[in-house]
N, C-alpha and C positions, 0 to 999 in steps of 0.2 A: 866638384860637380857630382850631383849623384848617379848612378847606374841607373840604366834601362832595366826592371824589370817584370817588364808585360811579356815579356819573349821568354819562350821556355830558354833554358840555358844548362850547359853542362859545370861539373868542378873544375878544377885545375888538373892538367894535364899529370900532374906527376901524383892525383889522387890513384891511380892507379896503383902504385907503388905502397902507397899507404893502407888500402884495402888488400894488397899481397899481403902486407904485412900482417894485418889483425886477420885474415884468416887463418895465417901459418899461427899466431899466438893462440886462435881459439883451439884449434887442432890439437896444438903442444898441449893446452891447458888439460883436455880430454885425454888425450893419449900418454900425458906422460909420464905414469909411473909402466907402461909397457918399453917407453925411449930408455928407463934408467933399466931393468932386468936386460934390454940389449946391450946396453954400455957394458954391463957384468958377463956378458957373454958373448962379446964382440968376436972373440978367437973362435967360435963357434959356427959365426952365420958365414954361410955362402956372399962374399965379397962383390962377387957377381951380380946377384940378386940382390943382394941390397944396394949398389950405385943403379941398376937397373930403376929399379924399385921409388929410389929416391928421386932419380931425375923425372920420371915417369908424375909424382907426387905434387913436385914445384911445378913441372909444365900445367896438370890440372889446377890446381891453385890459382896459376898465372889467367888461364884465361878465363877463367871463377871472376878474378879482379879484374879484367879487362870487361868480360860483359856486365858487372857490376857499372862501372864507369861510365860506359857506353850506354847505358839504359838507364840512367839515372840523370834526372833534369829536374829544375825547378824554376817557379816565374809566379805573380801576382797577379792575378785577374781585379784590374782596376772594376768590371763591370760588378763584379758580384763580391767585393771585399773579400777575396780569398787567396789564403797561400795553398798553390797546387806543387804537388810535389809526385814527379812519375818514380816508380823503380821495380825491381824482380829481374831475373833471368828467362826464365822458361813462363812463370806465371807473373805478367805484371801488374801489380798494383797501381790506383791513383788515389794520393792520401788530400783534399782538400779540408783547410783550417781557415776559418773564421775570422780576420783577423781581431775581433773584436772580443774574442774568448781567448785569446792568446794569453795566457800567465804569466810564463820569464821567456826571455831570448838569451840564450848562455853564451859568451865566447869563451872555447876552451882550445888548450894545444898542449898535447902529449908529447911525447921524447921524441916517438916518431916522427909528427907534424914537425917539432920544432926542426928536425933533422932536414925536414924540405920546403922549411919555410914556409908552410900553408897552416888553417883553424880552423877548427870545427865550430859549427853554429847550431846548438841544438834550442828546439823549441818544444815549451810545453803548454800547457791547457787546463783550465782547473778542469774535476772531474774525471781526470783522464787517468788510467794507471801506468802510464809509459811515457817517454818521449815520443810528441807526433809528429817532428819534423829533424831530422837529424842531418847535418851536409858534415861530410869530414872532411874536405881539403877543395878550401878557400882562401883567398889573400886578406890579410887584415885588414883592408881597404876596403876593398867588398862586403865582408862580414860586417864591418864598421856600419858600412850606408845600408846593408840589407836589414841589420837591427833597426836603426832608427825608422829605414821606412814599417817594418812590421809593427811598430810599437807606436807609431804619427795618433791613429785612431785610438790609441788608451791615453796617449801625452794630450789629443784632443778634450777627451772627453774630463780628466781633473781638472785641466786650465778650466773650462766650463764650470763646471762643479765648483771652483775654487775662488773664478772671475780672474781669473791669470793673464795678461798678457802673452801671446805669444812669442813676443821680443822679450819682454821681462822674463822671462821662462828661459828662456835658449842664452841669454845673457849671464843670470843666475847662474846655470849649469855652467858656463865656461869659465866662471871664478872660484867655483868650490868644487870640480870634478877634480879629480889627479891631486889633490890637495890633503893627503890622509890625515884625519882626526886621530885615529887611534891605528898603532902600529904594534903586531906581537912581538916582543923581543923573543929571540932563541934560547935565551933563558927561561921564558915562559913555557915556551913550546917543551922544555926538559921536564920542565916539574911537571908539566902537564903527563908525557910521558912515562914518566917513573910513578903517578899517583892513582892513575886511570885504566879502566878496561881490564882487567887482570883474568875477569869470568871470559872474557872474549877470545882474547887472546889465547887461552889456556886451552880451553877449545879447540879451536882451530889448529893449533900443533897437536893436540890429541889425533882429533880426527887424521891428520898430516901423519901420523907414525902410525894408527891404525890399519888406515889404508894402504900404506907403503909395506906393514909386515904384512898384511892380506894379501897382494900380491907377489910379496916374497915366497909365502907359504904356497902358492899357485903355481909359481914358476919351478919352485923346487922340488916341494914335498916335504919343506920340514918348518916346522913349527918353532921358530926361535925363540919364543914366550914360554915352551914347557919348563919345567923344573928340572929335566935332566939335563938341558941344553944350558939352562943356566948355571948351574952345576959346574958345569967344564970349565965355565972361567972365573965362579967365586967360590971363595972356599963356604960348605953350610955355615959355621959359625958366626961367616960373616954377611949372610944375608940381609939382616937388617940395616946393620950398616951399608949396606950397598944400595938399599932402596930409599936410605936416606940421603945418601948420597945424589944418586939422581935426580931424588925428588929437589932438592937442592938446585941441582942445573938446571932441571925442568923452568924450576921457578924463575931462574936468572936469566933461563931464555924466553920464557915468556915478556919479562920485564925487557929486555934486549930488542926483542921484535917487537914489544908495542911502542918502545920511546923510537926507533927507526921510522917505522910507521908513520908515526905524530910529525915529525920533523919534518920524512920528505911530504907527504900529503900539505902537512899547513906552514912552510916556510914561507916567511919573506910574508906575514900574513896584514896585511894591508885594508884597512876600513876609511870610506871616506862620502862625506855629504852630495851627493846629484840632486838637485830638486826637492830636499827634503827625504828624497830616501837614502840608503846605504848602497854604496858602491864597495864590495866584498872582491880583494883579489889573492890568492894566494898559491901555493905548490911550486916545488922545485924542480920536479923532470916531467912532471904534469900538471901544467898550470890553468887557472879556472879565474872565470869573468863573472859576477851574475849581481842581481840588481833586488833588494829588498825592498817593498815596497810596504808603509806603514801600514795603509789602510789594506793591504791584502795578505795581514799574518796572522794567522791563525791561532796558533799557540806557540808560544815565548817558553821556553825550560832554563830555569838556573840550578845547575846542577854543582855539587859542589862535598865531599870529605873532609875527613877528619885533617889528615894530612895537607890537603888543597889551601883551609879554611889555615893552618900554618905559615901557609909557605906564601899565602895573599893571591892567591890564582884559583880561577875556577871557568864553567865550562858553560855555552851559553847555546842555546838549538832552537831556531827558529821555524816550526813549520806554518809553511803554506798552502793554498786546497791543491787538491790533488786527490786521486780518485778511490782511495781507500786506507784504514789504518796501516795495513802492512806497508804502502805505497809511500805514507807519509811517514814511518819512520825509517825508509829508505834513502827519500829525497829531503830530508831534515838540511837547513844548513847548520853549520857548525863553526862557532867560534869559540877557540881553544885557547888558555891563555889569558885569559884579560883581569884584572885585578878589581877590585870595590869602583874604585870612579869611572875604569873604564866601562863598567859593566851599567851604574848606574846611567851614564854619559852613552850608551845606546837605548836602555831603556827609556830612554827621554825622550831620545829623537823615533824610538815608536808609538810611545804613547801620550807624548807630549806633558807627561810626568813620570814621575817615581813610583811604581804600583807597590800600595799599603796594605799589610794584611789588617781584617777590620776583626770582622763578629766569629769566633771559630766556634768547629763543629767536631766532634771529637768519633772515633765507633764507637760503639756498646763492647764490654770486654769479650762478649760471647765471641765474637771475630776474631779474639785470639786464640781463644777456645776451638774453632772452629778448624783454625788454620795449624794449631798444633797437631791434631786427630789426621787432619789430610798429610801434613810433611813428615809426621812423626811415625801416629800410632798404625796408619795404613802399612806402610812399608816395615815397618817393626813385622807385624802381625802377618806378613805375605812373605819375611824374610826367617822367621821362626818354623813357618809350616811347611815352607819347600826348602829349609837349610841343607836337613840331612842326605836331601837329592841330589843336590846340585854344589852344595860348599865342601871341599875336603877341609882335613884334620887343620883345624888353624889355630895355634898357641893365642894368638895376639885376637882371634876377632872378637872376645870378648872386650877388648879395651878398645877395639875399631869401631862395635856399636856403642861403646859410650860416649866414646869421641861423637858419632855420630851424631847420639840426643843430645849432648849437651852444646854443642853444635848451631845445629837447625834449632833448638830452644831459643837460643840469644838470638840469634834471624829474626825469628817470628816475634819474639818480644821487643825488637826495636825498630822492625816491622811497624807493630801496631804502638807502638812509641810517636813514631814521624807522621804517620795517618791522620792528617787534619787537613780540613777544609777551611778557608779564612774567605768572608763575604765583604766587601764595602758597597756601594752605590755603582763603581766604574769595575769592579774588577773581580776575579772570583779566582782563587790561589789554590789548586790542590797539593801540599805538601805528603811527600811517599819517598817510602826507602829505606833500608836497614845501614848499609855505609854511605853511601852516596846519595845523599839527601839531596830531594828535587824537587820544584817548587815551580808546577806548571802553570799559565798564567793565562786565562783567556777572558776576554770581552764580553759581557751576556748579547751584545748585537753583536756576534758570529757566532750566535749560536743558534744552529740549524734546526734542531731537536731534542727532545728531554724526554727520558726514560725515567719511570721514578716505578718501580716496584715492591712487591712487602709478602713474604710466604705467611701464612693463618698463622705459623704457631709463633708470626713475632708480632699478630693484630695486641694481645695482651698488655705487652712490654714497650708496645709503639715504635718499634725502631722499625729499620729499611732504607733502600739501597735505591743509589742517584746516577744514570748514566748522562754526562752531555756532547752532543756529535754535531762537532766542528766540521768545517769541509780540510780540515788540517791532521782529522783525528777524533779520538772521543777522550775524554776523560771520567773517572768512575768513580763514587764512594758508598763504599758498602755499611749498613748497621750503623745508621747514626738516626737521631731522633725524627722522626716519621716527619710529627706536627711541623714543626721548621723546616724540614724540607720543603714541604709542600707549599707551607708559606712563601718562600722564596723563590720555587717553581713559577707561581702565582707572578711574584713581579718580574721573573725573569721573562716571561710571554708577555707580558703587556709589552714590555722593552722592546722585545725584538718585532710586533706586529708595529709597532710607532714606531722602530727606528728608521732612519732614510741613507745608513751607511752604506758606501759604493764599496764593498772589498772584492766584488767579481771583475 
């Protein structure tokens, strides 16, 4: 029987305990490379003051998450089709949603959650750049019946649209829901791991040890990066060697953390038929619920390497609208893992085929031309004039800038290698990438708008450049043949002013 709600309502009691928690984590997340310089100088701090200090710390926290709790309600306004949702402490807010612009309803449960038994229910919106309704600690029972009723008015309006029975609907779904089609095996999830992300990754421990000596450097006064520090514990001779060395670890920890990563994020990773669309569940100390729907996806990515394209695995990201580019490649879904059938065998169940690449469209070379000048000759030419400034005596950085150009050379040339555009009648494919070749896939009827641009001095030579903005995202191709462009601009508007697709 379903829940009552027209009546505002609170979470579950021991949501409390759950928002102590993720404020203590936000805090830790901020503060803690100051928590780890305490650890190193614990013999130091007044004992006193710090249990003081600490308990003083949890008690504000604690009733942080109590008035959190306490202030925080939500309910359905049968009259006006809306999900109301109160919250704030001091300043409260009231978020009313539509329910008939509602997007996805996620059921998720964190380590936490799973610890008290309670889920999160978060809600989004096309256009939106956030989540607009978020409850963290719910019983799955409730979450269960508070999704269905949110989502009654969008499952109305396809049966409509489709001529669907609403028995034959709700029948369907109870034969093929929990019924997985396609299941990642953990082998997949490895090679995915070990093939994937390396620029990400890489990064992010950078950033992680920069930061970390930056505050070492603050707390101490000494700079563990200089060369006489270094000094002390390798011999000069062996410098190089020692930076090869690391570089070595580096690398192994990067591959380390991203195949961790991949594992716990998409374990146990499960795809399965509801109504025609995907039921996507996956994570192991953080697990996630959320529902694909065909007619409301924007852009399709099959991403895929050298190594991937070996090993028969490759990587598949579905956006949906959502309220800006940066937003939609936040909230991309992602399916990691799937091999040629599996991949073809969702592509079907979105598009109701196989999408072909048809008529391609290639840059003009000047694009490569263009792109070497900016990665190459710019930075050559800024690192030549301010060397003597700023670089000391260095044996090797003659062979560092060659490494450099020759480098970013092959980039850019297999860059503009993969750079094609592929057009049929249903489908428009931009293929991009120097390793990781990706091959984005959208619909001319979701497409929102078209940019086609052209600077004077390429009116001669005919070429110029194609923006189209998805409510998913945009995709771009720069220096390719003007005339066909625009040709194709031409039928792509007729498309989308006649088409009568429902993807909102």
């Amino acid at each position: 029987m379903g829940g009552d709600f027209s009546q505002p309502q609170r979470q579950s009691i021991v949501g409390i305990f759950v928002m102590f928690v993720y404020s203590l984590q936000g805090y830790a997340k901020a503060f803690w490379p100051i928590l780890v310089i305490w650890i190193f100088k614990f013999d130091e701090i007044n004992k006193g003051y710090l249990l003081a200090g600490t308990v003083v710390f949890f008690a504000v926290i604690g009733v942080v998450a109590y008035l959190r709790y306490r202030n925080f309600t939500f309910y359905i306004d049968p009259d006006n089709d809306e999900f109301i949702i109160t919250e704030g402490i001091f300043n409260k807010t009231k978020t009313a949603i539509q329910l008939h612009k509602i997007q996805q309803v996620n059921i998720n449960q964190s380590f936490v959650q799973r610890m008290v038994g309670v889920y999160e229910l978060a809600v989004d919106t096309a256009g939106s750049n956030k989540k607009e309704g978020d409850i963290k600690a719910i019983s799955h029972v409730l979450a269960l019946d508070l999704k269905a009723r949110l989502l009654e008015n969008d499952k109305k309006i396809i049966n409509d649209d489709l001529n669907i029975d609403p028995i034959e609907a709700s029948s369907e779904k109870q034969v093929d829901a929990d019924i997985p089609f396609i299941k990642i095996s953990f082998l997949s999830l490895l090679k995915i791991g070990i093939t994937s992300n390396y620029v990400k990754s890489f990064f992010v421990l950078l950033a992680f040890f920069i930061t970390l000596f930056d505050y070492i450097k603050q707390f101490t006064g000494r700079d563990v990066l200089q060369d006489e520090n270094i000094e002390d514990y390798v011999d000069e001779s062996q410098v190089s060697y020692a930076f090869l060395m690391l570089f070595v670890i580096f690398f192994l920890t990067v591959i380390a953390i991203n195949l961790v990563k991949t594992v716990f994020t998409y374990f146990d990773y499960k795809i399965a038929r509801q109504k025609g669309s995907l039921l996507l569940s996956f994570g192991l100390l953080n697990t996630k619920s959320t529902i694909v729907k065909p007619e409301k996806v924007q852009i399709t990515s099959v991403t895929q390497n050298f190594f991937q394209k070996k090993m028969n695995v490759l990587e598949l990201k579905i956006k949906q609208a959502t309220g800006g580019e940066k937003e939609a490649r936040k909230l991309a879904i992602e399916i990691p893992g799937c091999n040629l059938q599996e991949k073809n065998a969702i592509l079907k169940l979105l598009f109701k085929k196989i999408p072909e690449k048809g008529v391609m469209l290639q840059p003009n070379f000047r694009k490569l031309g263009f792109s070497i000048f900016v990665t190459i000759g710019l930075p050559l030419l800024v690192f030549y004039i301010v060397r003597d400034l700023v670089v000391a005596q260095m044996p090797m950085i003659d062979y560092l800038v060659s490494f450099f150009v020759v480098f970013m050379g092959l980039v850019q040339f297999f860059i503009f290698k993969n750079n094609r555009v592929f057009i049929n009648d249903d489908f428009i494919i931009l293929q991009s990438g120097a390793w990781d070749i990706s091959n984005e896939i959208i619909e001319p009827s979701k497409i929102q708008a078209i940019n086609v641009s052209q600077l004077f001095w390429h009116k001669n030579i005919n070429i110029g450049s194609l923006t189209l903005h998805t409510a998913g995202g945009n995709i771009a191709f720069q220096l390719g043949d003007f005339t066909a462009i625009k040709q194709y601009v031409n039928l792509w508007l007729y498309e989308i002013e006649t088409s009568d697709s429902n993807w909102m």
